[in-house]
C-alpha positions as CSV (number, residue, x, y, z in Angstrom):
1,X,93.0,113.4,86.7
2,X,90.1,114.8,87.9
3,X,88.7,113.8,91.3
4,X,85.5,115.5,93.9
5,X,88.1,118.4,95.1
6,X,89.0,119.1,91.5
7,X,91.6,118.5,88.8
8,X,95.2,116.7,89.8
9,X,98.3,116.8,88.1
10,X,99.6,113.2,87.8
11,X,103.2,112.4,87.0
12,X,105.4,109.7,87.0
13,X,108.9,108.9,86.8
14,X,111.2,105.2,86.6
15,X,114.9,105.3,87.7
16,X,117.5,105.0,90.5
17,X,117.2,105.9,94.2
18,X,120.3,108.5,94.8
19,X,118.5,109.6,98.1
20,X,116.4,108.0,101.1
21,X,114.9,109.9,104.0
22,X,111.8,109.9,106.4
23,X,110.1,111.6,104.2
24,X,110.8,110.7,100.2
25,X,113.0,109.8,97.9
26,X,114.9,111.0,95.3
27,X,115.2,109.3,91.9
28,X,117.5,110.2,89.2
29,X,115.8,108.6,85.5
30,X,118.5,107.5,82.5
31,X,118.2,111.1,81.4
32,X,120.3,112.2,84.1
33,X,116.8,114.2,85.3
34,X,116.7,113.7,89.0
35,X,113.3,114.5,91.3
36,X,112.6,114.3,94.9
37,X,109.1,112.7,95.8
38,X,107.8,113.8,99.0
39,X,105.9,110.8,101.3
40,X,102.3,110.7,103.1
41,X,100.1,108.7,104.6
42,X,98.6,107.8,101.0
43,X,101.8,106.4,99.7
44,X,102.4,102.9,98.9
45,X,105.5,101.0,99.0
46,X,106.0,97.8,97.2
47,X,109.4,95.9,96.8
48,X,110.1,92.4,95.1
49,X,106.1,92.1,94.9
50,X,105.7,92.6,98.7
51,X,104.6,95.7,101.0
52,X,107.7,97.5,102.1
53,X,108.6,101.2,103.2
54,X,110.8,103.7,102.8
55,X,113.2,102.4,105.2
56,X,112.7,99.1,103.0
57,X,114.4,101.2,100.1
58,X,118.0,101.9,99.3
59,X,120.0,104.3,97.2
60,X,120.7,102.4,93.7
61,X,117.1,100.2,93.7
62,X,115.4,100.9,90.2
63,X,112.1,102.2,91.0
64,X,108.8,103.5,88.8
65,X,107.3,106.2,91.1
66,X,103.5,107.3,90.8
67,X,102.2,110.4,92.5
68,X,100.4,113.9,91.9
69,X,102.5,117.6,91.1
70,X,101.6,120.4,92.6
71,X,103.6,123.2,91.9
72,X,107.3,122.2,92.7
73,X,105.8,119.7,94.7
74,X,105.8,115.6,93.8
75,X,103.8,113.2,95.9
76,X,104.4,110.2,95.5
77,X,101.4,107.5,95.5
78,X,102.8,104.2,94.6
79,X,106.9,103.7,94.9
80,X,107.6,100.1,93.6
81,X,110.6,98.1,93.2
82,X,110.2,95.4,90.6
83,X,110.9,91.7,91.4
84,X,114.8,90.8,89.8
85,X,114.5,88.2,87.2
């Protein structure tokens, strides 16, 4: 995506939270590839259709995770927890 400081790498991934901490996650998608998404100020949490956090989050809660690469690096924008049927 290109934005006014250049061209950004945009990325995404859907799976399960293995890892929480203060600053990301980690998600593990059905193809057994796991990646940890770092957190800022910028990232949005949503859970059963309702602002959360990452302290909102738990390890095993299906997740579609948003966000920017840079390098190694994976920032997450949006992480979001669908509603259960």
């Amino acid at each position: 995506m290109k934005r006014k400081d250049g061209f950004h790498l945009a990325t995404w991934q859907r799976g399960k939270i293995t890892a929480v901490s203060a600053t990301g996650v980690t998600v593990r998608s059905d193809d057994g590839v796991s990646w940890t998404w770092t957190s800022d100020g910028k990232t949005r949490v949503r859970k059963n259709g309702e602002k959360s956090s990452l302290k909102g989050l738990a390890s095993g809660d299906q997740v579609l995770v948003a966000g920017e690469r840079s390098g190694g690096t994976r920032t997450a924008r949006l992480i979001r927890v669908p509603k259960h049927r």
